[in-house]
C-alpha positions as CSV (number, residue, x, y, z in Angstrom):
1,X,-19.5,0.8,1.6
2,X,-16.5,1.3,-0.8
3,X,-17.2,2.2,-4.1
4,X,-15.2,-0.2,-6.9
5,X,-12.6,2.3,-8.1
6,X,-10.3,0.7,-5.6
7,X,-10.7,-2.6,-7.1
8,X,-10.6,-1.4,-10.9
9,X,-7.3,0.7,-9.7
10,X,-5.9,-2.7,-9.0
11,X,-6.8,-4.5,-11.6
12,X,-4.9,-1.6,-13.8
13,X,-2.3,-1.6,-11.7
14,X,-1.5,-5.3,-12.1
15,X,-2.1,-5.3,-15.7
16,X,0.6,-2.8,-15.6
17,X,2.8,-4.4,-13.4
18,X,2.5,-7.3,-15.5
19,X,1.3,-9.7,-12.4
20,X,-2.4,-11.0,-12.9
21,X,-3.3,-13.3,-10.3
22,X,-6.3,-14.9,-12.6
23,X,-8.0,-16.2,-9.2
24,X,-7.6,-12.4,-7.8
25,X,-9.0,-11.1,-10.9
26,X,-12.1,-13.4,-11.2
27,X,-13.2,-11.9,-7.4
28,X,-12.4,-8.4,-8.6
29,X,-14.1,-8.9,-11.8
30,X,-17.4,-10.3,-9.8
31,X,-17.1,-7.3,-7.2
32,X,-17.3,-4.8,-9.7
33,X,-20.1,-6.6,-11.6
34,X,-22.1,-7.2,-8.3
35,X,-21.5,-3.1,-7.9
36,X,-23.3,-2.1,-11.4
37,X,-26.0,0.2,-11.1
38,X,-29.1,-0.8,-13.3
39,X,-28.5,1.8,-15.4
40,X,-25.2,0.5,-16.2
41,X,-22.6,2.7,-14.5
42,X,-20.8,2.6,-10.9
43,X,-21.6,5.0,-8.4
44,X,-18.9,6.5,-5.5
45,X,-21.2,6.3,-2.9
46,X,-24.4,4.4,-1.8
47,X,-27.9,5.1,-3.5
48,X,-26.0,7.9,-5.4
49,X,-26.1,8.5,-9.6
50,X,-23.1,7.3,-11.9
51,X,-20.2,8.7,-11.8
52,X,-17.9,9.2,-14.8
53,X,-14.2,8.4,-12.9
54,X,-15.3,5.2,-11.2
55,X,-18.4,4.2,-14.6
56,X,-14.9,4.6,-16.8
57,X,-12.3,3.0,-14.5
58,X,-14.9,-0.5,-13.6
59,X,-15.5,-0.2,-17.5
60,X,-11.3,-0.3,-18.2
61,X,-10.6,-2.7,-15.3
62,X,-13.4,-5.6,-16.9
63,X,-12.2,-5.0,-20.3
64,X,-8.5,-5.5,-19.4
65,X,-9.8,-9.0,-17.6
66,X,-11.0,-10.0,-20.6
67,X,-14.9,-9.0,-20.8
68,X,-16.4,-9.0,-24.1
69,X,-17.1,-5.6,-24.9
70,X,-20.4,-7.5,-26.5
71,X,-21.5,-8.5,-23.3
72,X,-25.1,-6.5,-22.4
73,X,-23.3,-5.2,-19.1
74,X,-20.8,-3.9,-21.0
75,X,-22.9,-2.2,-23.7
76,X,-24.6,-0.6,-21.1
77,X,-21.7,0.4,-19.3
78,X,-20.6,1.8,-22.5
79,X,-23.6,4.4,-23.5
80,X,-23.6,5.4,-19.4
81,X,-19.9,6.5,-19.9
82,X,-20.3,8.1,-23.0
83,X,-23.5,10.2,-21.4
84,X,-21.5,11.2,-19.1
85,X,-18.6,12.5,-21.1
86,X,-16.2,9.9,-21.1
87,X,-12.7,9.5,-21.0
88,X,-12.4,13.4,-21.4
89,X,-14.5,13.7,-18.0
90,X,-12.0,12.0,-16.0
91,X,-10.1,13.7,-13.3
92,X,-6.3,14.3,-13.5
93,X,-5.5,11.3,-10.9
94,X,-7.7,8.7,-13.0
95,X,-6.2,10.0,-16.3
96,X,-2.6,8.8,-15.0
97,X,-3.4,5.4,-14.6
98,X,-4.5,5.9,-18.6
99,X,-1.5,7.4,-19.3
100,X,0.7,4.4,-17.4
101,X,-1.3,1.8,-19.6
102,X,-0.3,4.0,-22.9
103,X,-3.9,5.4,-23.0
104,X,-3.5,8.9,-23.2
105,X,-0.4,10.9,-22.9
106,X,1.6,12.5,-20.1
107,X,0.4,16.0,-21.3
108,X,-3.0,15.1,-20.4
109,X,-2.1,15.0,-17.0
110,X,-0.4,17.7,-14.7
111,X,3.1,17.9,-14.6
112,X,4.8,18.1,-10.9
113,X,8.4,18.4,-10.4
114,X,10.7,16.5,-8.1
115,X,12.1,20.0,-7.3
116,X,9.0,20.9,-5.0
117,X,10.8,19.3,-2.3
118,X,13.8,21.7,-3.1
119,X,11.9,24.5,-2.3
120,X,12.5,26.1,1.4
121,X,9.9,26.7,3.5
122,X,10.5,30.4,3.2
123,X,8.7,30.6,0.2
124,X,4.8,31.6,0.3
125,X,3.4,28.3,-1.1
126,X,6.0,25.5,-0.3
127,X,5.7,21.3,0.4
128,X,5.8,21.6,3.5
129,X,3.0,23.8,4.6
130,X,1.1,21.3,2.6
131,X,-0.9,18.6,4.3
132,X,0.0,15.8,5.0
133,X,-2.5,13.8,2.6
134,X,-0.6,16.5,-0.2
135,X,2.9,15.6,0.4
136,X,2.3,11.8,0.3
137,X,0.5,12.1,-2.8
138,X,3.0,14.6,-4.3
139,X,6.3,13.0,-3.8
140,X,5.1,9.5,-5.9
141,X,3.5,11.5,-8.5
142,X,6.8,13.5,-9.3
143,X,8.9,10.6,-9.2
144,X,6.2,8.9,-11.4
145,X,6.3,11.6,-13.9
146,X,10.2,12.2,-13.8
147,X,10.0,8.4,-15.2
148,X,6.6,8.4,-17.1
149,X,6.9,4.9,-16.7
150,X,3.8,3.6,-19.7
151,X,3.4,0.0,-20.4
152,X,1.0,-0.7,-22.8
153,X,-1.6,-2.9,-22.8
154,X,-3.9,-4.5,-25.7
155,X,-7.1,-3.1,-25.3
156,X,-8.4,1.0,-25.8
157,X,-10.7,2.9,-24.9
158,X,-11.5,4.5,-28.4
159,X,-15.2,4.1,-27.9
160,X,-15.7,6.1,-24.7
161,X,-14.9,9.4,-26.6
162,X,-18.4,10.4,-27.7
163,X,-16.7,13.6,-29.8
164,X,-13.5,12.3,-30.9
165,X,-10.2,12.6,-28.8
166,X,-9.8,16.0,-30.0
167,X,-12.2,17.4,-27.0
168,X,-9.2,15.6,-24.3
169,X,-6.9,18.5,-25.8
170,X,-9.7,21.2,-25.9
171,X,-9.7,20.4,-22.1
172,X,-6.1,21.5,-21.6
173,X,-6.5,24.1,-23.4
174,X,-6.3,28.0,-21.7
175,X,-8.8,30.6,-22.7
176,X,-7.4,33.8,-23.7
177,X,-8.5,36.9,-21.8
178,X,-9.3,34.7,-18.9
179,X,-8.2,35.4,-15.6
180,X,-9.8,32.3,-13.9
181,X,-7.8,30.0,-11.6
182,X,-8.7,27.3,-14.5
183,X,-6.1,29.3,-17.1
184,X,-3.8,30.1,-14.1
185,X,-3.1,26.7,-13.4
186,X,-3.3,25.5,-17.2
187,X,-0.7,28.0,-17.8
188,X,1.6,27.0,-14.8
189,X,1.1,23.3,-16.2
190,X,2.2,24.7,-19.5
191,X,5.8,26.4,-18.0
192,X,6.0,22.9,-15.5
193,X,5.8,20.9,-19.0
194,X,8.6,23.3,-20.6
195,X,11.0,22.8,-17.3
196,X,10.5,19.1,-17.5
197,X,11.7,19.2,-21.5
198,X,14.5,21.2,-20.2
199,X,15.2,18.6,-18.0
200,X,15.1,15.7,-20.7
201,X,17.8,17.3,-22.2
202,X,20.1,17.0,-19.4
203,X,20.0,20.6,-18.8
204,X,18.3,20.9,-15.1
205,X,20.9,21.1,-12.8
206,X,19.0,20.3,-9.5
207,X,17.0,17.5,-11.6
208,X,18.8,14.1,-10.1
209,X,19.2,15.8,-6.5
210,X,15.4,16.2,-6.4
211,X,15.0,13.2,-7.2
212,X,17.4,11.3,-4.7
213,X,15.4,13.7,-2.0
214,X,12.4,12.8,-2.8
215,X,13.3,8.8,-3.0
216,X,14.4,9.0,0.4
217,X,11.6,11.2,1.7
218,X,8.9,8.2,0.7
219,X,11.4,5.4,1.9
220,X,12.2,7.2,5.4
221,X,7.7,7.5,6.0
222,X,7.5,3.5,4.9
223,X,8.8,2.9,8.2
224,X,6.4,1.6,10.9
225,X,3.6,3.5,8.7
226,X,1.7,0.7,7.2
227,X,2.1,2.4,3.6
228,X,3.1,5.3,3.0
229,X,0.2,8.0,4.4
230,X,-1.7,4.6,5.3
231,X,-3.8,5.4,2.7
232,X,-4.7,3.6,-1.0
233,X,-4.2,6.1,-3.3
234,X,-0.3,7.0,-1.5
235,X,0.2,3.8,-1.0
236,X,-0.3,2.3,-4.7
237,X,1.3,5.0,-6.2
238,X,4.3,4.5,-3.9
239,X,4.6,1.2,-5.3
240,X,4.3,2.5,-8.7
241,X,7.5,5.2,-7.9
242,X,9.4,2.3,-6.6
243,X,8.8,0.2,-9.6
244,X,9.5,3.3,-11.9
245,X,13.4,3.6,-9.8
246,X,14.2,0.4,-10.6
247,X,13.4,-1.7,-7.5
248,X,13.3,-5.4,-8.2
249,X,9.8,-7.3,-7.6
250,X,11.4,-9.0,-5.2
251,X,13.0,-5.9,-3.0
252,X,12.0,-5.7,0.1
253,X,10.4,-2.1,0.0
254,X,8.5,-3.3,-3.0
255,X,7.4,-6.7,-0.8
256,X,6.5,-4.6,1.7
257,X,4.9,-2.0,-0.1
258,X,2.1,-4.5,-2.0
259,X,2.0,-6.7,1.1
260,X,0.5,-3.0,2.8
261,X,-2.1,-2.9,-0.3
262,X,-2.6,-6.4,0.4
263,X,-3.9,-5.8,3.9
264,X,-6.6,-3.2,2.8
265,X,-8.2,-6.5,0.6
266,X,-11.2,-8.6,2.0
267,X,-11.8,-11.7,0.6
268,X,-15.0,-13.5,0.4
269,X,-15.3,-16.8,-1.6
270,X,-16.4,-15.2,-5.0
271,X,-15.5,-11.7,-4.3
272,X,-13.0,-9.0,-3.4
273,X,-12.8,-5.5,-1.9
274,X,-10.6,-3.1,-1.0
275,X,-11.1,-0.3,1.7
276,X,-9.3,2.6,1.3
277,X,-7.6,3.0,4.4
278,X,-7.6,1.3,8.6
279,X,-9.6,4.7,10.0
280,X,-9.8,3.9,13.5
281,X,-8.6,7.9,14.6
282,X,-10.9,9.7,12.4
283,X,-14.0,7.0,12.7
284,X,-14.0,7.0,16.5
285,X,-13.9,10.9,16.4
286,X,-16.9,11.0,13.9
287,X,-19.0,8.2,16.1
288,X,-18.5,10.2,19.2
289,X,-19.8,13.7,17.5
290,X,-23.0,11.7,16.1
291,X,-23.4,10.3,19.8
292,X,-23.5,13.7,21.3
293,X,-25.0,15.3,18.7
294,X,-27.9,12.6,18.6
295,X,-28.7,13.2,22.1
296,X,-27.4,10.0,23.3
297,X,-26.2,9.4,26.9
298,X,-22.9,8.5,27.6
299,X,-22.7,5.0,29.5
300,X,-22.0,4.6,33.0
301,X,-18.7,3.1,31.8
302,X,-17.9,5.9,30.0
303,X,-18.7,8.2,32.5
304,X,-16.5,6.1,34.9
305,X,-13.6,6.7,32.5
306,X,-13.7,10.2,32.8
307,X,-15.9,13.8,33.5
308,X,-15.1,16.0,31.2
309,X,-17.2,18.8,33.6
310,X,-15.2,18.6,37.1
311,X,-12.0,18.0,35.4
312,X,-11.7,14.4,37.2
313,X,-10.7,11.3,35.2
314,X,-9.7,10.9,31.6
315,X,-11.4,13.5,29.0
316,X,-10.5,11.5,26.5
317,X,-13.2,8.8,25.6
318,X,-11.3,5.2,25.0
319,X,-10.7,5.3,21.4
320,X,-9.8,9.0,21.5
321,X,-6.6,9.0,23.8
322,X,-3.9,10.5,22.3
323,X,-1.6,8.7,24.3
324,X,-3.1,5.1,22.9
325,X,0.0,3.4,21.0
326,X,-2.3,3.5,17.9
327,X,-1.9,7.5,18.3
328,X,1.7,7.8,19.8
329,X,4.5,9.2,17.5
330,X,7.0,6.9,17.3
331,X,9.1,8.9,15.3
332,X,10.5,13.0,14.5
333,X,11.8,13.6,11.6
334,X,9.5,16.7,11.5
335,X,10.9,18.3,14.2
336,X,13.8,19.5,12.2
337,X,11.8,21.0,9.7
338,X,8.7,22.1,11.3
339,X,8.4,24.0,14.9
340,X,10.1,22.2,17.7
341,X,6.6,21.3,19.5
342,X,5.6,17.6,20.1
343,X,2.9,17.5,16.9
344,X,-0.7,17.1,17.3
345,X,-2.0,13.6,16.5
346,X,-4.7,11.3,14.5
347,X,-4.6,10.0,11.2
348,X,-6.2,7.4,10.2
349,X,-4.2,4.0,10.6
350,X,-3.7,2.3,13.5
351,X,-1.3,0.1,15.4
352,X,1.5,1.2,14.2
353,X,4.0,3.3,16.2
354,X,4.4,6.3,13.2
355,X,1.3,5.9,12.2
356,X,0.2,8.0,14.9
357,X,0.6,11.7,13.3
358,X,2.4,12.8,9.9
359,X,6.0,12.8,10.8
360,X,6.5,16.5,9.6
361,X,4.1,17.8,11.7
């Protein structure tokens, strides 16, 4: 089961967007409620503890709907995120959804430059040695922060900082003498933060190129991908990019963007949920290791389809072929960029002919 962070994402995002569906929010607002721990907080997965990212987020998402914070589920929502540090806690990805509803600032969350996808892959660490989950959540992120597109809302989140909002700074801040990967990247953050000034100024030259590339890279993977990655979090924050360069509502990459997000919802009569991604690649290789690592005997369809052993038949169980048109690439833009080999396969959408592999390889 699918934890609610989904679901309180959305009901950010559309607070942000400006576009609540009241009917919509009702069902999210009963999901999340339905999902409360007796303790008050959410979990991220089933039978396990609160968790401060997805306690905070379902707390956010049911005061922007309109929940009395006097309500007892809130209260107790309220201590469970405070005992668990709070807004403070909360990782870099749910502190820029804060920062696009004008709670907290763009310094409290990592800076990443459009220019990434400038740089050749010659260079040690370059995007596009990166996987492919990394690039697609990369190239939204720097067009989001390029624009730091905040609309405020009318509610805070003062309360869920048990020591004052001093101790979100103190996180940022780098320890002297310390040569941990913690200071290294807080200090790369730092110099990231003084190029993107620079670049306010209008004094980055490569600035608007980046950004051009890196609108084209996430249009040119919308295509026959259902969303870009096929995944939530790429996917919502590619609508947020497109929304942030100034694509009408009505545009129809941004149609087709939330209509993608849309597909990922179930409906019941009182309640809604959104999975994360369509996993058929990834779920069918998982169910087939539990099979044969459970002992289990393959049926005698299956062991019509194919014998591994003598070489005769398919060796691919149905489900697993890598020539299925779930799994075929329909595309090559990584070819040019990558090593002129036809790419290996399995993501995890289905159905669609690019879904079948990351197109760079």
């Amino acid at each position: 089961m699918v934890d609610v962070t989904l679901v309180a994402d959305m009901v950010a995002f559309y607070h942000w967007w400006g576009k609540v569906d009241p009917v919509w929010q009702r069902k999210a607002v009963h999901h999340i409620f339905e999902k409360q721990l007796p303790d008050g907080g959410w979990n991220i997965y089933p039978h396990g503890p609160a968790e401060v990212n997805a306690t905070v987020k379902a707390y956010l998402a049911l005061k922007l709907a309109g929940i009395p914070t006097t309500d007892p589920r809130m209260l107790r929502a309220r201590e469970m995120a405070r005992s668990l540090g709070g807004v403070p806690r909360m990782n870099t990805f749910s502190k820029l959804y804060l920062a696009l509803l004008g709670l907290a600032t763009w310094n409290h969350v990592p800076t990443i430059p459009c220019e990434v996808l400038l740089i050749g892959k010659w260079f040690h660490v370059n995007f596009w040695d990166m996987s492919n989950w990394s690039r697609a959540m990369i190239i939204p992120l720097a067009i989001i922060n390029h624009f730091r597109p905040t609309r405020k809302v009318q509610v805070d989140l003062d309360e869920l900082y048990p020591n004052g909002k001093w101790e979100l700074d103190e996180s940022l801040r780098p320890r002297y003498f310390d040569f941990s990967l913690r200071n290294i990247f807080l200090w790369l953050d730092r110099l990231h933060k003084l190029a993107e000034w620079v670049s306010r100024q209008g004094l980055h030259p490569f600035r608007n190129q980046a950004l051009k590339r890196a609108e084209r890279w996430m249009l040119e993977r919308f295509e026959g991908s259902g969303g870009l990655a096929a995944i939530f979090p790429a996917m919502l924050n590619a609508l947020i990019a497109l929304i942030a360069l100034g694509y009408p509502d009505d545009h129809p990459q941004v149609v087709r963007a939330h209509h993608e997000l849309q597909k990922l919802m179930h409906f019941t009569e009182d309640s809604v949920r959104i999975e994360p991604c369509f996993s058929p690649v990834w779920d069918s290789a998982i169910v087939a290791i539990c099979l044969r690592e459970s002992g289990t005997g393959p049926s005698p369809q299956a062991e019509a389809r194919g014998r591994m052993a003598d070489g005769q038949g398919d060796p691919f169980p149905r489900g697993l072929d890598p020539q299925e048109p779930s799994r075929r690439r329909g595309f090559r833009l990584g070819l040019r960029i990558r090593q002129p080999v036809e790419p290996g396969r399995g993501r995890h959408g289905h159905g669609h002919p690019g879904d079948a592999v990351d197109p760079d390889g």
